[in-house]
Backbone as ProteinMPNN parsed JSONL, in Angstrom:
{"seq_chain_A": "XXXXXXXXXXXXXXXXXXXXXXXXXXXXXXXXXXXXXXXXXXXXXXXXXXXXXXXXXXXXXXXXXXXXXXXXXXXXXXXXXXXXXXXXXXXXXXXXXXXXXXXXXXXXXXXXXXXXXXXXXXXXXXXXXX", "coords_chain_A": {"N_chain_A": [[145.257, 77.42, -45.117], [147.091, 77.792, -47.207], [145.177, 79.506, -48.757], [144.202, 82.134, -51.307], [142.887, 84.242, -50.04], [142.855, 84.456, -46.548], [140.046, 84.106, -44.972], [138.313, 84.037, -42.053], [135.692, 85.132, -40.459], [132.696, 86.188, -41.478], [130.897, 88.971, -41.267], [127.02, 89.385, -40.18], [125.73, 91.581, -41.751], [127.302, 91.727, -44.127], [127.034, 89.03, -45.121], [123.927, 89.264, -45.541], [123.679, 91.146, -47.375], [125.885, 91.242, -49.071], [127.08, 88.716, -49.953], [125.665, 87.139, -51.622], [126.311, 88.127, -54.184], [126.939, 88.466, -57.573], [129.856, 89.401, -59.624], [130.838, 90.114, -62.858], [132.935, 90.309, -65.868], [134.223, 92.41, -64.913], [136.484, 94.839, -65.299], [139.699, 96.17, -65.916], [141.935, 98.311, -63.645], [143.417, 100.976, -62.122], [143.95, 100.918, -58.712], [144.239, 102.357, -55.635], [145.687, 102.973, -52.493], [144.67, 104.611, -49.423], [145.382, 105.992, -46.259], [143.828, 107.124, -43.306], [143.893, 109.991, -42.122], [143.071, 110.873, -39.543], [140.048, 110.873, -37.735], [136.917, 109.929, -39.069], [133.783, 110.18, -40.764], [131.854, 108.38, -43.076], [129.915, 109.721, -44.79], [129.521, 113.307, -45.678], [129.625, 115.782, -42.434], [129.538, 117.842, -42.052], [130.782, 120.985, -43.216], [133.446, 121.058, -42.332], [133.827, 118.753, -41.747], [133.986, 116.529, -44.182], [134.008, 113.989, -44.797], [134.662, 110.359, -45.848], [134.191, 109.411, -48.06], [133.88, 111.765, -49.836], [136.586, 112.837, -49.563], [138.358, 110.727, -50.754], [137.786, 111.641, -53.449], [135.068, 111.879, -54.436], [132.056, 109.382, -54.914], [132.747, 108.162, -57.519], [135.186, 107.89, -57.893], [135.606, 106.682, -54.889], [133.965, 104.308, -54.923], [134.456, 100.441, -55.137], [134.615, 97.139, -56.547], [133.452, 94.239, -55.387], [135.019, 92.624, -56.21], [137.989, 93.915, -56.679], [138.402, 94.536, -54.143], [138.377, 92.099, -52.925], [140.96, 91.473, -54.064], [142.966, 92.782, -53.352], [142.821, 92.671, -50.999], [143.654, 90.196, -50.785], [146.373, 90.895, -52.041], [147.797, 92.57, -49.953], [147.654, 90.184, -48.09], [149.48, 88.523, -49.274], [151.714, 90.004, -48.948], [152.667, 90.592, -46.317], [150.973, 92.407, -45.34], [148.572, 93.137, -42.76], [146.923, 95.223, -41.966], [143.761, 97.538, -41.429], [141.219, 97.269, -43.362], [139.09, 99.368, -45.926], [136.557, 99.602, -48.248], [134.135, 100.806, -50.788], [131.384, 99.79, -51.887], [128.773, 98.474, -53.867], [125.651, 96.99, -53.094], [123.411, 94.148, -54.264], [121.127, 95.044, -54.793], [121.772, 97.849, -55.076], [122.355, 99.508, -53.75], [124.914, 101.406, -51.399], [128.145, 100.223, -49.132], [130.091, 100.29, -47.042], [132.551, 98.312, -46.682], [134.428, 96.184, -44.733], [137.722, 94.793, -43.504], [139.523, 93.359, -41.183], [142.508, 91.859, -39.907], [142.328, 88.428, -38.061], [141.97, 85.907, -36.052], [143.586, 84.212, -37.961], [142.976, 84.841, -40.135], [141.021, 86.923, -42.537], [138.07, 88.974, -41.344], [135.585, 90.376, -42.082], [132.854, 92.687, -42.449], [130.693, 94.421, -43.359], [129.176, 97.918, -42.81], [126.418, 100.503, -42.884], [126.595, 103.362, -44.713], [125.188, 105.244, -43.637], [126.205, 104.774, -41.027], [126.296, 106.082, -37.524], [128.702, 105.782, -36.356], [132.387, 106.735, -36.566], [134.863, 106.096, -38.919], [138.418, 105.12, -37.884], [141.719, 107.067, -37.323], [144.25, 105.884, -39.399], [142.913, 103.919, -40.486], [142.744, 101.889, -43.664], [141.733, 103.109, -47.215], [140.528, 101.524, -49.684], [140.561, 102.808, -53.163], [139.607, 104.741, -56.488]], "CA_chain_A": [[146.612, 77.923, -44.891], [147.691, 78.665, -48.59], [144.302, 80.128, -49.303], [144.231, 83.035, -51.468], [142.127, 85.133, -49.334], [141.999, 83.168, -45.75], [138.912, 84.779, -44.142], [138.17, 83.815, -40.696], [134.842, 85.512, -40.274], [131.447, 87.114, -42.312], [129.565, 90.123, -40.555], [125.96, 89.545, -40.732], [125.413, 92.379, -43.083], [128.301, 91.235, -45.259], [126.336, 87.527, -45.463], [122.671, 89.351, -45.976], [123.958, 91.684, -48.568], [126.997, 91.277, -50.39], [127.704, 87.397, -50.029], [125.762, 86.208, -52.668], [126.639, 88.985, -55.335], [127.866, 87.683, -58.723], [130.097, 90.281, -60.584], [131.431, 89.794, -64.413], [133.607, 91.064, -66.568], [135.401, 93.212, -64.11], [137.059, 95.834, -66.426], [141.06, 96.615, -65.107], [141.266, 99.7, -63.018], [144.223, 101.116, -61.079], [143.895, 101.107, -57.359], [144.944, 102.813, -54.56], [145.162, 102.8, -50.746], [144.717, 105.877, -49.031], [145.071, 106.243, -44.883], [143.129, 108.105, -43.084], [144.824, 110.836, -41.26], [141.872, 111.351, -38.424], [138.798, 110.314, -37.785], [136.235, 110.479, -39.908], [132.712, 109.265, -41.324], [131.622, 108.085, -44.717], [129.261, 111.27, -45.093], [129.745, 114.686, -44.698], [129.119, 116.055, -41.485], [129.826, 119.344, -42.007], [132.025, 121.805, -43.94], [134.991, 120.825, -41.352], [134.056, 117.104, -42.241], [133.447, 116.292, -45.598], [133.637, 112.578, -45.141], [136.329, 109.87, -46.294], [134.02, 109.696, -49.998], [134.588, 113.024, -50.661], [138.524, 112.735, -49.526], [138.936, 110.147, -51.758], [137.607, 111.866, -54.625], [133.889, 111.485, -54.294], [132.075, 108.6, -55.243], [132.945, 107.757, -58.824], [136.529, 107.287, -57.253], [135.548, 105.665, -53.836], [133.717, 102.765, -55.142], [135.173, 99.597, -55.895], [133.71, 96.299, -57.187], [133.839, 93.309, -54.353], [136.516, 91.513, -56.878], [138.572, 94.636, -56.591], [138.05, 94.824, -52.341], [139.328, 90.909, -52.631], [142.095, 90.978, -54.648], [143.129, 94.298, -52.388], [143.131, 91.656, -49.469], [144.666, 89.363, -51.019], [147.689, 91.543, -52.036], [147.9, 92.854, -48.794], [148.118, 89.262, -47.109], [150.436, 88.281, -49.611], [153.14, 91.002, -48.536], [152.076, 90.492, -44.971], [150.166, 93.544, -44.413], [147.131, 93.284, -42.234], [145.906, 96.598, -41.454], [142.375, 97.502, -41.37], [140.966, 97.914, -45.038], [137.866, 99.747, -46.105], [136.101, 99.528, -49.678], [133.217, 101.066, -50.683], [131.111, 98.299, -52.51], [127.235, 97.823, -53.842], [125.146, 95.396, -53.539], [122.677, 93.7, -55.579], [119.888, 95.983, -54.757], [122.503, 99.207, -55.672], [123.063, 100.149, -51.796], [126.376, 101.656, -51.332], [127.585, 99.758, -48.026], [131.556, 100.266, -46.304], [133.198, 96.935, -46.382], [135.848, 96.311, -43.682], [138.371, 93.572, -43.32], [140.543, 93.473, -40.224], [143.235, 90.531, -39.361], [142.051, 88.25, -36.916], [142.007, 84.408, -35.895], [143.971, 83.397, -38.681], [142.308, 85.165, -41.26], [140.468, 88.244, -42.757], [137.739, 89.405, -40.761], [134.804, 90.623, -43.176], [132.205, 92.936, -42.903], [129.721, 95.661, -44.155], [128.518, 98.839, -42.271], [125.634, 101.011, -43.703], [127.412, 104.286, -44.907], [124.85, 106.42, -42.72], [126.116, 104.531, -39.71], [127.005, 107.356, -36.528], [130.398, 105.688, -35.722], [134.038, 107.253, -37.113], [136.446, 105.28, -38.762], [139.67, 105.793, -36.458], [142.866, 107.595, -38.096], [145.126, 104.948, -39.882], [142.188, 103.001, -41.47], [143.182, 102.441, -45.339], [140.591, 103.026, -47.978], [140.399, 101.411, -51.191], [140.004, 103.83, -54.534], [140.561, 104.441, -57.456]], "C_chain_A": [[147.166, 78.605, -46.144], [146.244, 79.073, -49.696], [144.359, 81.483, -50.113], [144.259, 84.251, -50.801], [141.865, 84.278, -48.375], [140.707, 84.442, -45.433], [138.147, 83.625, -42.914], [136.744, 84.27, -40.353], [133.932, 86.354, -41.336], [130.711, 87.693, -41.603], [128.448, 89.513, -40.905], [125.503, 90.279, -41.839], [126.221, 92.159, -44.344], [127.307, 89.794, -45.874], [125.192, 88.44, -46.438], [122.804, 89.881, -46.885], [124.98, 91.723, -49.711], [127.352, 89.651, -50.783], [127.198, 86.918, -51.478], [125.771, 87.404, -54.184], [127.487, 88.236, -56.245], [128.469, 89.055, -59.394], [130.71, 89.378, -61.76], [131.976, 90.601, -64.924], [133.872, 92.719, -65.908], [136.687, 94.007, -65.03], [138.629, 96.458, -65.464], [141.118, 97.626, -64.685], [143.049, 99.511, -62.281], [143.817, 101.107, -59.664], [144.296, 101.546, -56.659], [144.818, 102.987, -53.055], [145.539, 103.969, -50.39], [144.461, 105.639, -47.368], [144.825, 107.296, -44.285], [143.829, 108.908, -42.029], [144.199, 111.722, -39.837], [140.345, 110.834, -38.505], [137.951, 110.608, -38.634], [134.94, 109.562, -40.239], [132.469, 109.632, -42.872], [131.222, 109.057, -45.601], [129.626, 112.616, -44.773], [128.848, 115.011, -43.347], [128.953, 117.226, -41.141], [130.833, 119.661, -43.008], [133.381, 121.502, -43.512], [135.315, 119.092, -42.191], [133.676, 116.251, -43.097], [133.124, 114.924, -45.687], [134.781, 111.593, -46.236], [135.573, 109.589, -48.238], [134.643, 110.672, -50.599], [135.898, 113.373, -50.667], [138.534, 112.105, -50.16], [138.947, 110.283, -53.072], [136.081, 111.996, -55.047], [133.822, 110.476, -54.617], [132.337, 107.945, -56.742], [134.774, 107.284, -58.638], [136.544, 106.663, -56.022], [135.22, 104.58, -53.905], [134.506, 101.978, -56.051], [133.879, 98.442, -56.095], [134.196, 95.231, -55.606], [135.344, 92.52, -55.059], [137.487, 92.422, -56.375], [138.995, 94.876, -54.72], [139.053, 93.42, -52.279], [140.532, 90.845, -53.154], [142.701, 92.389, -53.757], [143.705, 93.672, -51.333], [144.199, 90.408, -49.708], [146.244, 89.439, -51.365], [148.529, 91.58, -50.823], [148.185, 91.316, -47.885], [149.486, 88.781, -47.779], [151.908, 88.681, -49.564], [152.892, 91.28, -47.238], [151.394, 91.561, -44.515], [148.761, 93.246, -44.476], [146.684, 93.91, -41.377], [144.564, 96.784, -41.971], [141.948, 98.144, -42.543], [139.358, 98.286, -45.386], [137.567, 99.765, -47.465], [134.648, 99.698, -49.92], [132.339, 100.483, -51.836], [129.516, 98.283, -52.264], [126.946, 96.724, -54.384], [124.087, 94.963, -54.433], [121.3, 94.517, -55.707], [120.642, 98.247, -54.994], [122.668, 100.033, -54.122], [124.495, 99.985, -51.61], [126.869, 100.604, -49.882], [129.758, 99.941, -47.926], [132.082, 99.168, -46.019], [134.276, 96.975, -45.716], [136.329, 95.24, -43.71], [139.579, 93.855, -42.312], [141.38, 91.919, -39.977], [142.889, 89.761, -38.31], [142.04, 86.447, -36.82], [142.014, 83.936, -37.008], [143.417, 83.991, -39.805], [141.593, 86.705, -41.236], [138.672, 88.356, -41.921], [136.929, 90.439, -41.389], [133.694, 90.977, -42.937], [131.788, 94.032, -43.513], [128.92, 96.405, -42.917], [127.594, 99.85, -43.669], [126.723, 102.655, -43.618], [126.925, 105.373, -44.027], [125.054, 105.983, -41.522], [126.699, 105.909, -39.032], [128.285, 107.03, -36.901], [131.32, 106.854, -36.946], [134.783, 106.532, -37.773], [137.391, 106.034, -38.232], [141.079, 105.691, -37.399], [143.652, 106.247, -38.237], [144.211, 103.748, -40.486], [142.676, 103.064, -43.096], [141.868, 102.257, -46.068], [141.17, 102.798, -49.328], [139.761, 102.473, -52.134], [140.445, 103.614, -55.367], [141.517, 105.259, -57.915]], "O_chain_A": [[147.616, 79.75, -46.149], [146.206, 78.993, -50.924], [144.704, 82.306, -49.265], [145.146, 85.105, -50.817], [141.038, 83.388, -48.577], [140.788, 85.605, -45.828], [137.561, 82.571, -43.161], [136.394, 83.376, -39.582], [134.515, 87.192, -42.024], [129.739, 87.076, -41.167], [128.546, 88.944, -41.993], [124.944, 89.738, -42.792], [125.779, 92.412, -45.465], [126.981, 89.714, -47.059], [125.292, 88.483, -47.665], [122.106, 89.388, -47.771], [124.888, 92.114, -50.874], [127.869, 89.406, -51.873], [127.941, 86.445, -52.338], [125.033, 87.158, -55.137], [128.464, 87.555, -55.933], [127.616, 89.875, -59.734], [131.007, 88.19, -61.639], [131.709, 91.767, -64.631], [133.707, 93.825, -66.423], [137.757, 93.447, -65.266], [138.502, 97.121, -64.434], [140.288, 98.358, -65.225], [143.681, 98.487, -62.023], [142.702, 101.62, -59.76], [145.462, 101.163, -56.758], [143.707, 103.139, -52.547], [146.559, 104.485, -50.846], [143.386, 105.115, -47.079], [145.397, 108.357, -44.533], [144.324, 108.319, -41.068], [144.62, 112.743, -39.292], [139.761, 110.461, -39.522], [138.129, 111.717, -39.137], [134.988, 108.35, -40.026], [132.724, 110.612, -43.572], [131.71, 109.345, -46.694], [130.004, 112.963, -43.654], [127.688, 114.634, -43.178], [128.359, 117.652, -40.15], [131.582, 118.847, -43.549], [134.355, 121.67, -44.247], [136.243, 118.54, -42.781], [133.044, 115.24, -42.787], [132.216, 114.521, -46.414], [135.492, 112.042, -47.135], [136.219, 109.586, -49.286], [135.52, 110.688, -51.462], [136.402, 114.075, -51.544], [138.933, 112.806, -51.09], [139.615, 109.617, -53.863], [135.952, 112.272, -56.239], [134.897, 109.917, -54.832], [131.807, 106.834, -56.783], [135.351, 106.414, -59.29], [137.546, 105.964, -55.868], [135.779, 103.696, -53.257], [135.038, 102.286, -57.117], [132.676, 98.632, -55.916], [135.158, 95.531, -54.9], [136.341, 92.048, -54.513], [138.099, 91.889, -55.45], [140.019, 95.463, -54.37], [140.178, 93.446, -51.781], [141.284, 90.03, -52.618], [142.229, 93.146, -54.605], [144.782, 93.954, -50.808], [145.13, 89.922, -49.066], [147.108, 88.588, -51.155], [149.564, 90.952, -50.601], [148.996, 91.407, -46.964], [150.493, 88.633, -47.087], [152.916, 88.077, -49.93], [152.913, 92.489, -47.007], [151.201, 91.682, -43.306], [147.988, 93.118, -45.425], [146.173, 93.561, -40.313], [144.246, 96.156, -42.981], [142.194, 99.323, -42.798], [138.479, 97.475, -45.097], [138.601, 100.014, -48.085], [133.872, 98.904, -49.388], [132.763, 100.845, -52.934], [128.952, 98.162, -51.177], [127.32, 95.944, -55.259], [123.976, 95.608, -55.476], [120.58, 94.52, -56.705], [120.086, 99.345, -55.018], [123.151, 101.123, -53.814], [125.16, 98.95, -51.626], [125.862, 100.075, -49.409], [130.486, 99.641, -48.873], [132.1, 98.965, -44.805], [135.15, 97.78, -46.038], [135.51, 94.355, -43.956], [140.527, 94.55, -42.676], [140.692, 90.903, -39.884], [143.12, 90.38, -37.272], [142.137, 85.878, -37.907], [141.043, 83.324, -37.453], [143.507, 83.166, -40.714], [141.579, 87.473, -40.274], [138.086, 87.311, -42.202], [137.454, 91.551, -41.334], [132.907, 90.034, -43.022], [132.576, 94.631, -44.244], [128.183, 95.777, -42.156], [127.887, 99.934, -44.861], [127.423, 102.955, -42.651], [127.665, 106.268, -43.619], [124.345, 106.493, -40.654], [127.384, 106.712, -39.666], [128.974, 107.75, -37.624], [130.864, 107.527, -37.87], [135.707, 106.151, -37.055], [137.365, 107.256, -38.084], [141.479, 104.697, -38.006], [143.712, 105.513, -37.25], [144.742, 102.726, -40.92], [142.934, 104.126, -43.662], [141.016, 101.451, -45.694], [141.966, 103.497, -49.955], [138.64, 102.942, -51.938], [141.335, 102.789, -55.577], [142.303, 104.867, -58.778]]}, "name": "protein", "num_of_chains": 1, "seq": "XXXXXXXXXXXXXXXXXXXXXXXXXXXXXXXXXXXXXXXXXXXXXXXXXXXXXXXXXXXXXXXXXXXXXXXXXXXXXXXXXXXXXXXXXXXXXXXXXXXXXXXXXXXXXXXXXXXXXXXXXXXXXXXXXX"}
């Protein structure tokens, strides 16, 4: 109940790849949330659809660290907002991977898609940057 971060659920791919990641010395960084104003996927798809990396700045500004993804969530619950949060986050083998957290039975709602998945994220997703 007065958990930092509740979380309610772990994707499979969140467990197999990011769960047991150790980061350190996590260096301070500004952050920012950016919503997406139409559909869109991770990659470009074309000239029309560059992809929500390259909207955010490419990658040297899309990725965050997992500490940075949690404390993101944890803000966000703390000022009651639980809209659907994206963070782009590698894992221990250096694979980029789309971390999602949606509100759901009591808690955050946690996983990882591969960045070449088909799907869209759907307009009003927020993306973590920097």
């Amino acid at each position: 109940e007065n958990a930092h971060v509740r979380i309610s659920y772990l994707g499979d791919n969140f467990k197999k790849h990011l769960l047991s990641k150790v980061e350190r010395d996590i260096a301070a960084s500004n952050l920012t949330l950016s919503k997406l104003g139409r559909p869109q996927h991770d990659l470009p798809m074309s000239d029309e659809e560059p992809g929500t990396i390259a909207g955010l700045g490419g990658l040297a500004k899309a990725e965050t660290t997992l500490y940075e993804f949690y404390e993101t969530l944890a803000h966000k619950q703390a000022t009651g907002d639980f809209s659907w949060t994206v963070g782009y986050v590698r894992d221990n083998n250096n694979v980029l991977w789309a971390v999602h957290a949606l509100w759901g039975d009591g808690g955050w709602r946690v996983g990882a898609n591969s960045v070449t998945r088909p799907d869209s994220w759907h307009d009003g997703r927020e993306f973590v940057s920097r």
